[in-house]
C-alpha distance (Angstrom), angle and dihedral (degrees) to the residues before:
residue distance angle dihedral
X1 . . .
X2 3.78 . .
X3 4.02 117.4 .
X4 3.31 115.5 -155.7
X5 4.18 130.0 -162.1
X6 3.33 121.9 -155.5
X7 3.95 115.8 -161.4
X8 3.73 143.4 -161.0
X9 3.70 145.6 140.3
X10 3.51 105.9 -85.8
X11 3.87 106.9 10.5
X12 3.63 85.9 -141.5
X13 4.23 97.8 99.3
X14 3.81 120.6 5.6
X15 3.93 106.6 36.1
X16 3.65 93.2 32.4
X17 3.95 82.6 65.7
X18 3.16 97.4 35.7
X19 4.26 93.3 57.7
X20 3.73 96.5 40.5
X21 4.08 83.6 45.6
X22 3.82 98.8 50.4
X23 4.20 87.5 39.2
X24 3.71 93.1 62.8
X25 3.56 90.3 43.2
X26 3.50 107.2 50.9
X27 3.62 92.2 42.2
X28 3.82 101.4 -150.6
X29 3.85 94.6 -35.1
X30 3.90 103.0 104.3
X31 3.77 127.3 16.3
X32 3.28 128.0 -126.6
X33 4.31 154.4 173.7
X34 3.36 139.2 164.9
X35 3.74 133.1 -139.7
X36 4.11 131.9 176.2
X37 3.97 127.2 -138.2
X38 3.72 93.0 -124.8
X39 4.11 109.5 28.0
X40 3.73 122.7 -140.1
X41 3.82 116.0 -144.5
X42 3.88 89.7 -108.4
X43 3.07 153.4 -9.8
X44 3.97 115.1 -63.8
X45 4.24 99.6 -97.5
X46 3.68 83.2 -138.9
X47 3.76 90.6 54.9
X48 3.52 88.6 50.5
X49 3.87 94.2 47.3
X50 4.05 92.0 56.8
X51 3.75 95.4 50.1
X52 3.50 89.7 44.8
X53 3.65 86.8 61.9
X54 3.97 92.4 60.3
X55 4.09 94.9 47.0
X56 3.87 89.8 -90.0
X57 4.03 118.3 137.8
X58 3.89 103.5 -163.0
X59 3.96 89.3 142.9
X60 3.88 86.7 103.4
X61 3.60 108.1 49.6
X62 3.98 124.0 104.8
X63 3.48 120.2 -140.2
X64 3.72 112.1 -111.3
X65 4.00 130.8 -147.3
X66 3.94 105.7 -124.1
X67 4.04 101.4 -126.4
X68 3.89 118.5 -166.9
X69 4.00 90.2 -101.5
X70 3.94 89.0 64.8
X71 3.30 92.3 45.4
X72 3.62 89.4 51.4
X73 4.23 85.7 48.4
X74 3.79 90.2 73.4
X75 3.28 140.5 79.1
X76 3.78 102.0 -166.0
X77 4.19 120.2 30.7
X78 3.76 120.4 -150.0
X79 3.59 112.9 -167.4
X80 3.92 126.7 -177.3
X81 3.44 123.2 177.1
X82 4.05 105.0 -12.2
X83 4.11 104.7 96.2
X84 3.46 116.7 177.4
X85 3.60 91.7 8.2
X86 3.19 89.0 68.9
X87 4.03 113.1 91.6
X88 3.25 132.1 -129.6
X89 4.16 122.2 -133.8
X90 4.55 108.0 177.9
X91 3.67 102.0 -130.0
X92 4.06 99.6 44.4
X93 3.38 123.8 106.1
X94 3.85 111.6 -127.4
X95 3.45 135.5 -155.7
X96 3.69 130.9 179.8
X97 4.33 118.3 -160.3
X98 3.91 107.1 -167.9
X99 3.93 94.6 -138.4
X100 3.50 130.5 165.1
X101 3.59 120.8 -100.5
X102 3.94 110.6 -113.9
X103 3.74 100.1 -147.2
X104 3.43 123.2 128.7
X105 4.34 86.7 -12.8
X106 3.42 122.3 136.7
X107 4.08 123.4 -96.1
X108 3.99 87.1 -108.9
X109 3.33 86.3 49.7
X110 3.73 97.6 52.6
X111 3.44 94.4 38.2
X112 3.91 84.1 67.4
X113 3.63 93.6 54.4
X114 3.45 94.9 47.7
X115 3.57 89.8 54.9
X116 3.44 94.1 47.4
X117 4.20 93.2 47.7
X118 4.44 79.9 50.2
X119 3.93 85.2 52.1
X120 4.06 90.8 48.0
X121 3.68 100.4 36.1
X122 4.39 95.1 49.2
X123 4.16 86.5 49.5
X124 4.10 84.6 57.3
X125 3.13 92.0 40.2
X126 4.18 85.7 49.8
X127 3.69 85.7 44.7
X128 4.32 98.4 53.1
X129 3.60 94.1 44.7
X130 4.20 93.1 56.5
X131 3.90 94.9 49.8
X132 3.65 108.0 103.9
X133 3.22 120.6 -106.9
X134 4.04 120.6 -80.3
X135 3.32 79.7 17.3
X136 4.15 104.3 132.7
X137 4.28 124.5 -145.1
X138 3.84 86.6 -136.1
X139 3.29 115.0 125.4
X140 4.06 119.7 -128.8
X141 3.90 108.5 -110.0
């Protein structure tokens, strides 16, 4: 099963979308979290606000720090937003989505990133389930 990390500064906008995004779905198939390289003290309310409009409860979730064992937990690393802050771990795959950062954006706003993290998160979803089986997400170093 592939685990995938999704990563930005605060873990309070971006990746929390991002998670609760790629959860719905995958729908059990992969595994995934998110975590930020400098943790907010919650999520954005906006945030929260424009997933709550789609049936998606992030209100509760902490922000996490990413620590080297998570990143060593996934198989494929999305980052957004966190650069150089961002580790680097030969033998993950790595993407990078340039997305806006939701704080202190309006709902409309947000509501287009979110749509545009749903548009993202379905095509790697898309792209998981037509690898081949046994076939890992690791990229070759």
């Amino acid at each position: 099963m592939s685990k995938v990390l999704f990563i930005c500064k605060q873990n309070a906008g971006r990746s929390q979308m991002s998670d609760a995004l790629f959860q719905r779905a995958a729908n059990g198939r992969y595994e995934s979290r998110s975590a930020g390289t400098r943790p907010a003290e919650h999520v954005h309310p906006v945030v929260a606000d424009a997933m709550r409009e789609i049936g998606i409860d992030i209100s509760g979730k902490r922000p996490q720090k990413l620590t080297d064992d998570l990143a060593r937990w996934a198989d494929l690393v999305v980052t957004m937003g966190c650069g150089d802050e961002c580790p680097y771990i030969p033998g993950k795959r790595y993407l990078d989505w340039d997305l806006t950062d939701p704080a202190d954006r309006s709902l409309e706003e947000v509501r287009l990133i979110r749509d545009d993290i749903g548009h993202r998160v379905r095509d790697l979803v898309q792209e998981l389930d037509a690898r081949p089986a046994g076939r890992p997400v690791r990229s070759a170093d």
